[in-house]
N, C-alpha and C positions, 0 to 999 in steps of 0.2 A: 328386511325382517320376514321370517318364514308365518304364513296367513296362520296357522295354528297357533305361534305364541301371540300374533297381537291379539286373535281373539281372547286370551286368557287376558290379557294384558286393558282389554277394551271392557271387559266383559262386567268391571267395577260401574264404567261410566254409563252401561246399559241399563243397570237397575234403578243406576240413579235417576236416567231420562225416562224410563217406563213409568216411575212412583211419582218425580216432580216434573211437569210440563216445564217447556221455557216460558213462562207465563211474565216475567216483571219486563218492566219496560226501563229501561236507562235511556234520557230525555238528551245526556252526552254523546250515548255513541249510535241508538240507533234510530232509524231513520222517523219521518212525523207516522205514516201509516201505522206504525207499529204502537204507535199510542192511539191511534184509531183504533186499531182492531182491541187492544188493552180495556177502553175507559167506553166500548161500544153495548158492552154486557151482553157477551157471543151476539154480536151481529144483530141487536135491535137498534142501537143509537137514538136518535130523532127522527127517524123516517115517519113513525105515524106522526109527529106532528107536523111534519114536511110534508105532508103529502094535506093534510089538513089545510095547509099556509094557501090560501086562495090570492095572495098580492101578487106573488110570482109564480113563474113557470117550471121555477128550476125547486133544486129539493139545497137544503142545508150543505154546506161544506165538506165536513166531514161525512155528510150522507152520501155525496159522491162516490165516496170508496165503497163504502158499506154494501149501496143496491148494488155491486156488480158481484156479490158473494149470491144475490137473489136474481142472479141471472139479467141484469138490467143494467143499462149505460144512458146517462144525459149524453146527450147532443141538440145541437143547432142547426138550423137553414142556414152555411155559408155563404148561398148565394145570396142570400136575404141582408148579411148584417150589418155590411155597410151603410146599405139603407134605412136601415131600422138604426143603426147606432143617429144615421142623419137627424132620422124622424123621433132623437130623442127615448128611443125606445128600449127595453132590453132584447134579447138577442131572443130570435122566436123557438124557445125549447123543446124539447119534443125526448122524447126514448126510446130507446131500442132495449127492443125485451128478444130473449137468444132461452130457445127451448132445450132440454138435456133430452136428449132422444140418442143413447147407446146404440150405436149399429146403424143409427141413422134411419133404423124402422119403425114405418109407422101404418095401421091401420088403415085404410078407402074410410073407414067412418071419423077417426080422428083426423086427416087430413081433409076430409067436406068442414069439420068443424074449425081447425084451423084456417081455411081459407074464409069462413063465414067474419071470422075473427078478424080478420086480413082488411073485409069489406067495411065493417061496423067499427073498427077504433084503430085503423091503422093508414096507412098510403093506399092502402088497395092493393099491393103488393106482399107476396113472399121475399124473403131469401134463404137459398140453401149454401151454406158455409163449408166451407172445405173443411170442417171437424165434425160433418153427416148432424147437423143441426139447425132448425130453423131458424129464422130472425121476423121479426116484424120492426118496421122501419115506421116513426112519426106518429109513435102513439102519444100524446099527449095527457098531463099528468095525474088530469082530471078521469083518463080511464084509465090510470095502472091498473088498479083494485081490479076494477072488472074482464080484463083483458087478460090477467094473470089466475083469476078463477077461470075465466073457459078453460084456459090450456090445462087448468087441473081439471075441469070436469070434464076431458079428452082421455082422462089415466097417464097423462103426461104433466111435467112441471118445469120449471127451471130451476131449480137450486141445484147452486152447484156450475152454473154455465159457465161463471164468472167468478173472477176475486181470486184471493191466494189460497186456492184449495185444489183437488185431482179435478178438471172437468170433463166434458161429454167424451167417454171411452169410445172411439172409434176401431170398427173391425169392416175386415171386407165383405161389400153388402149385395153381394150377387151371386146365389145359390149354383155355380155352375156342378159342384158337386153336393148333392144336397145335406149329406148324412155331418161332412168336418163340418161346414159353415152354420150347420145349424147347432153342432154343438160349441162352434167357435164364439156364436153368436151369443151362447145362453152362458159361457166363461164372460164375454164382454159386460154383459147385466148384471153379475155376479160383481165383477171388479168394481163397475162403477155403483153400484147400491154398497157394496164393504166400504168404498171410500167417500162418501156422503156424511158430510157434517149430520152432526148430532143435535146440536141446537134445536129449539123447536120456536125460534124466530121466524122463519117463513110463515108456518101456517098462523102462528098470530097475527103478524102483521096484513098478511096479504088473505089470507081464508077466515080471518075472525074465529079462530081456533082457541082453546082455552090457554091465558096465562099461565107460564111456567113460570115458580120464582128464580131456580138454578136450573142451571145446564151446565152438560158433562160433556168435554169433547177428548176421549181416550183416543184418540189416532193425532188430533190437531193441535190440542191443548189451546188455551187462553188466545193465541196469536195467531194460531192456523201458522202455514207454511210462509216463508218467506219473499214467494212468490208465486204467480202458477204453476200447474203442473199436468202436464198432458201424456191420456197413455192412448196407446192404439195395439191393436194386434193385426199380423198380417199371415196369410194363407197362402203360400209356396205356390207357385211360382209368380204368382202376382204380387207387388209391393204397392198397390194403388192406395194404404192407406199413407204413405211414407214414412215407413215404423223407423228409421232413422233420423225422424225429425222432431222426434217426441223424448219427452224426459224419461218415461221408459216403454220401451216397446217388450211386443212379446212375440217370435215366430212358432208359429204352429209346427210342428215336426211329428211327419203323418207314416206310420207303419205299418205295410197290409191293411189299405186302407183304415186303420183305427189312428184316432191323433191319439197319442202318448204324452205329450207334454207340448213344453215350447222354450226356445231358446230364448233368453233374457237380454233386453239392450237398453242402455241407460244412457244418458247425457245427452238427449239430442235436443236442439231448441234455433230457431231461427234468426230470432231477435239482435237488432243491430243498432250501432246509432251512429250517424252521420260524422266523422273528423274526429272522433273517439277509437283508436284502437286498442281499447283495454276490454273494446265490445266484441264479438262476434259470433256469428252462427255457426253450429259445430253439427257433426253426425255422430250420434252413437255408440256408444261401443259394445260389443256383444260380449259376455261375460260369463257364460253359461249358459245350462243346460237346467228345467225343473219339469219334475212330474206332473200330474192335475194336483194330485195331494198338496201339492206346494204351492200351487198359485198365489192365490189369497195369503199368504204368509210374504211371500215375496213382493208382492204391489203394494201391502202395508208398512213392510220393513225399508224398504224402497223411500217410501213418503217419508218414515218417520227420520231416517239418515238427515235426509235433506232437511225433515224438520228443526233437526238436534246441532247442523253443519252448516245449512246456509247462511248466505251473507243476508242481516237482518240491517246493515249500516247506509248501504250503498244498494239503492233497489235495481238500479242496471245489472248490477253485482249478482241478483239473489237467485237467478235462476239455477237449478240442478248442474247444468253444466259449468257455471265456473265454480260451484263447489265439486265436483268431481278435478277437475283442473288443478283449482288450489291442494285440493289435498293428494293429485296423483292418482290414478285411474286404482293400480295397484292397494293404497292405500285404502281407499274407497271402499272396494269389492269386500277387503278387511275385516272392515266396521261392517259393510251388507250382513258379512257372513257372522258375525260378534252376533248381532241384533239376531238372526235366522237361528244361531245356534247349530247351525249347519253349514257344509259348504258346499257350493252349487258345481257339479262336474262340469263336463268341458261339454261344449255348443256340440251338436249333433247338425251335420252336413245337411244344407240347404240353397236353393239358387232359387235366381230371381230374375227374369228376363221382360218383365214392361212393369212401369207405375200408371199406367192409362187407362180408361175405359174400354170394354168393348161394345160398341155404337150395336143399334138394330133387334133384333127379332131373337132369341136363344130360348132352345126348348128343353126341359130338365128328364132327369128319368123317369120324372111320374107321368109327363105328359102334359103338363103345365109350360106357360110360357112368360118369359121376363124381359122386359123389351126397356132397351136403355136408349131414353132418350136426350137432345144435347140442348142446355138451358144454359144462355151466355150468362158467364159468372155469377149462373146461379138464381136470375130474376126472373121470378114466374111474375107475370104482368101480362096485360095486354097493352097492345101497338098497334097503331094500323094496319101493319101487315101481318102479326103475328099475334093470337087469342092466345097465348098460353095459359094465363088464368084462369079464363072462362071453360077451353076444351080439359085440360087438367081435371077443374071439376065435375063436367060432366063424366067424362070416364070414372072418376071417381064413386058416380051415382049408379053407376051399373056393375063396378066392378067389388066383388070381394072377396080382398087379397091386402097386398101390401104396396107403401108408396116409401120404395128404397132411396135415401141420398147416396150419393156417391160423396169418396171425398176430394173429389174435382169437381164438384157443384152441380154434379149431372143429376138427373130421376131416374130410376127404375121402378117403371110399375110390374111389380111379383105377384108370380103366383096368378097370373090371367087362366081360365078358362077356357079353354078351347071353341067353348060355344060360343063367346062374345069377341073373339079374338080380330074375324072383322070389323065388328060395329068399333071397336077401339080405334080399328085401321084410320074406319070412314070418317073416326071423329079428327082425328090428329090431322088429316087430307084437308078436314073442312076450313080445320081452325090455322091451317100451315104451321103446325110443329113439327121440329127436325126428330128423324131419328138418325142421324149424321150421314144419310147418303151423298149430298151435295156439298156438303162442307169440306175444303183441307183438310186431309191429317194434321197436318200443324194448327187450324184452329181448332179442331175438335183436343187438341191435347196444351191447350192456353187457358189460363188460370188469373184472374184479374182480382184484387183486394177493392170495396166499395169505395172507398176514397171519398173525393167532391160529390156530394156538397156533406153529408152528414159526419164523416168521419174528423173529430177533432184535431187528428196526429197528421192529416195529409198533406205534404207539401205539393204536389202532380194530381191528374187525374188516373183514373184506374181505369173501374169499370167501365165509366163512358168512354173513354178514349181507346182502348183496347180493339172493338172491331174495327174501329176505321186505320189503325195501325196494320194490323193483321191483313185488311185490303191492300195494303200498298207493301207490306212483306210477301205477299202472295204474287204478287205481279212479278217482283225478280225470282222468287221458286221458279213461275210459268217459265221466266226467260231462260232458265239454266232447266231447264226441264227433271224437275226434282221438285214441283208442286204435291207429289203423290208422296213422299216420305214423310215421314211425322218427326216434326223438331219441338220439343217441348217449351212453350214461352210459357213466363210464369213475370205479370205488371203486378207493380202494388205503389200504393200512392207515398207510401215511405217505407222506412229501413224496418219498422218492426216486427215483418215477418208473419203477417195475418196469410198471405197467398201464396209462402214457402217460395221465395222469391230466389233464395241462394241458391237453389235447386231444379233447377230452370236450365236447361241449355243453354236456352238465350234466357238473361235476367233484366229487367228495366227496373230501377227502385228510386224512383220519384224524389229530385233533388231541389226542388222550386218549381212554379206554373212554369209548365213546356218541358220542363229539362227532369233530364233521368238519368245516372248509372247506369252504362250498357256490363252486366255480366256475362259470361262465357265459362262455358265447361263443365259442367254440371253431368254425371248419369244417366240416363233414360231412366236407368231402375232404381235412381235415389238413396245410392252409396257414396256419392262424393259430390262435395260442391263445389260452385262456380266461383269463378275469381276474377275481379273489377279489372275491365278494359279500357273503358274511357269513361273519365270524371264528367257531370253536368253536359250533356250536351242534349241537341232536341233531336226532331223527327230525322230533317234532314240529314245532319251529321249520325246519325244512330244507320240510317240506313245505306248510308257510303260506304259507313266501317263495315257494316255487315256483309256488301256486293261482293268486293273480290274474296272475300272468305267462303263465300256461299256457292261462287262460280268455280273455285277449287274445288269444295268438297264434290259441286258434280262432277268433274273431272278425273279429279283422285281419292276420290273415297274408297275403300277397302270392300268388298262382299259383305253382304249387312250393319256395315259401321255406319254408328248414330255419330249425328252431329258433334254434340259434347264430347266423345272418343275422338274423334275427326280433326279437333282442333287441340285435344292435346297433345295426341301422336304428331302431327306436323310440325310443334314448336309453337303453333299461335298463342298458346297462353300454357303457366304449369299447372300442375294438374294439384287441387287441393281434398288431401284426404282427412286431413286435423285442423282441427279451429283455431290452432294457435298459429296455423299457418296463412291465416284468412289475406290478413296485410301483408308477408313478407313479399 
């Protein structure tokens, strides 16, 4: 059917969904969350009396769902609960609070004040997330309240980090040119404040803000989306946010030096589940072309599709991507365009040649410098060998400028000074923080999910296991002499897709303690993904399979051909461009 008459054809069920929300809950067919979000009264539920409840650690049931709309997740000590189950005990609670910081930028004053936050009610630890956002790990319950006002008295907050709503809008966070990124930057703030629940639940609950008796959520309506929903933008020739792994991405498209618009890509999402194949992680598809005038019209309409189409029955179900599936890519763009009232021309020509970091010292045309430096999956901590924490803040104290995440878990401190440029040096020297000199390309381009002990979903280890993996991957690099190439690993402690695991040259996805799915095949620049080589196996057997594959590619690998091309030009494994093809 030709995209003009459906829009005629759609354009009845449009006014219907812009006047009534999907707001009623059917206890038949859809799933319990949705009578959560229903019977929560926008997203207060029982949390303040949860958090009042001094018998226990944990918050109410259905409050579980609710604090991750406020940026926050219960968790436990895994390593603890065995014991604690012995000792009779409940399981030792604790939360993870995850900041919305768009772009991933943040002030020298609001990151002192975040790490202070870090010291006073958390592990002592940062983390920076591959969606350019903080975490604070082991807050316990008795300091939500006050751990969630600092980060608002920073001009930063959480809402919005978590839950079924748009979260932390990622865009590429390193000014190599200054003029697109920075108005790439100020589109990203844009996008993500447009798509911000409306409720004024947060600040009551968490700021002691005046009660509202109704709240109006014109973009979400009563039940918010069906699922997450994540947007990024990415800035030619670099794809390091991986705008084809997000539900909708947007490529910058730059002319005489002015960005004009950006190409639209929708459906993308990682998320898996273990001997289910009705699951799978997809990339994207590009669908067009929108001016700036359009943005904000498109990231809206975008959400509200998915609002008015996803699967509300089946939460594995409900992500953006198998509603794009279910109804046919085709069909889909349809309805985008019914709801826009327009329709979006054809993508406008763009390439993409690394989704990586560039490590080290880069100086901008003003004369300023941004130095990316490499923070294993993301933990600012100190170690006996390594002050990250401690050196981190002091540069912090001298410098003012900006503390960029990446979204490969790295730092960028922006916008340095020229004056201070070596005291920075002397501090990183002092404290042994990398700026990836000594590291592999391949580690400096590996990506690990937190896993063990905090993460509730993890069957493997991630983050801890990760370096000492990568030591013993590095040894057969040395032997085939091909240590100096960069092959993209991407661990994560299971299938859900927090560490964009399908995407990965090499993928490891966490099948039981020890044992992992070895992936293969994947992009360097994050157009196509990887496809399951060997089921459950561990260290040993992961790294057999990989030897003769690895000893080929130094052998026979082509003039600049990446791993992931390398093995599917050979025959090692087929090459996956569509998510329906994840399993075949």
């Amino acid at each position: 059917m030709a995209t003009s008459k459906l829009i005629n054809e759609v354009q009845n069920k449009v006014e219907i969904n812009d006047a009534i929300q999907p707001t009623s809950f059917d206890p038949g067919k859809h799933s319990d969350v949705e009578r959560i979000k229903v019977e929560s009264n926008y997203l207060r539920g029982t949390i303040t009396p949860s958090l009042q409840n001094s018998v226990t650690g944990s918050v109410a049931d259905d409050d579980l769902m609710l604090i991750k709309f406020h940026g926050i997740y219960q968790q436990d000590d895994r390593d603890l609960r065995n014991e604690r189950r012995k000792q009779k005990l409940e399981p030792l609670y604790s939360f993870m609070i995850r900041a919305r910081i768009p772009g991933g930028v943040a002030t020298s004053q609001q990151y002192i004040q975040m790490a202070e936050l870090a010291t006073k009610y958390s592990s002592g630890s940062l983390r920076l997330t591959t969606r350019q956002a903080y975490q604070w790990h082991g807050v316990f319950k008795r300091n939500l309240k006050k751990t969630i006002a600092g980060i608002n008295e920073t001009m930063l907050d959480t809402i919005a980090a978590c839950g079924d709503v748009n979260r932390n809008v990622m865009s590429n966070p390193l000014p190599e040119t200054s003029k697109i990124h920075a108005e790439v930057f100020e589109w990203t703030k844009r996008i993500s404040e447009h798509l911000l629940p409306q409720t004024r639940a947060y600040h009551e609950i968490w700021l002691d803000g005046e009660k509202v008796e109704s709240s109006e959520e014109p973009i979400y309506g009563q039940t918010y989306l069906p699922r997450k929903f994540k947007t990024a933008i990415a800035i030619p020739p670099y794809n390091d946010v991986d705008v084809f792994a997000n539900d909708l991405g947007f490529i910058a498209i730059v002319e005489n030096n002015e960005l004009i618009g950006f190409n639209v890509v929708v459906g993308g999402g990682m998320g898996s589940s273990h001997g289910d194949q009705t699951t799978y992680p997809r990339v994207g598809n590009i669908i067009g072309f929108c001016d700036l005038s359009q943005v904000l019209a498109v990231a809206e309409n975008v959400v509200k599709v998915q609002r008015d189409f996803g699967n509300r029955e089946v939460r594995k179900h409900a992500r953006l991507k198998y509603t794009i599936d279910s109804l046919g890519i085709d069909n889909f763009v349809a309805k985008l365009h019914a709801y826009l009232g327009f329709e979006l021309p054809e993508a406008r020509d763009y390439q993409f040649i690394h989704n990586g970091d560039r490590y080290g010292w880069i100086e901008d045309e003003n004369g300023n410098w941004h130095l990316t430096l490499y923070i294993h999956s993301g933990r600012i901590i100190d170690s006996e060998d390594k002050k990250i924490f401690s050196g981190l803040l002091e540069i912090a104290k001298i410098h003012n400028g900006e503390f960029r995440i990446s979204p490969n878990q790295n730092l960028i401190i922006s916008n340095i000074n020229p004056t201070i440029k070596d005291k920075v040096s002397a501090i990183l020297k002092t404290h042994n923080i990398s700026i990836g000199e000594t590291e592999s390309p391949t580690r400096l381009n590996s990506i690990a999910c937190v896993a063990f002990p905090t993460c509730s979903l993890a069957m493997a280890e991630a983050e801890r296991y990760l370096p000492s993996f990568v030591d013993k991957l590095e040894e057969i690099l040395s032997e085939y002499s091909i240590r100096d190439l960069p092959i993209n690993v991407r661990m994560t402690g299971c299938p859900n897709g927090c560490g964009r695991p399908f995407l990965g040259e090499i993928g490891m996805v966490g099948k039981a303690p020890g044992k992992y799915n070895l992936y293969l095949g994947a992009s360097h620049t994050g157009h196509r993904l990887n496809k399951l080589f060997r089921e459950n196996i561990g260290e040993q057997e992961i790294l057999e399979t990989l030897r003769p594959i690895l000893k080929d590619y130094s052998e026979s690998r082509l003039t600049d051909e990446r791993f992931g091309d390398f093995v599917i030009r050979t025959g090692v494994i087929k090459a996956v461009e569509n998510g329906l093809d994840f399993h075949k």
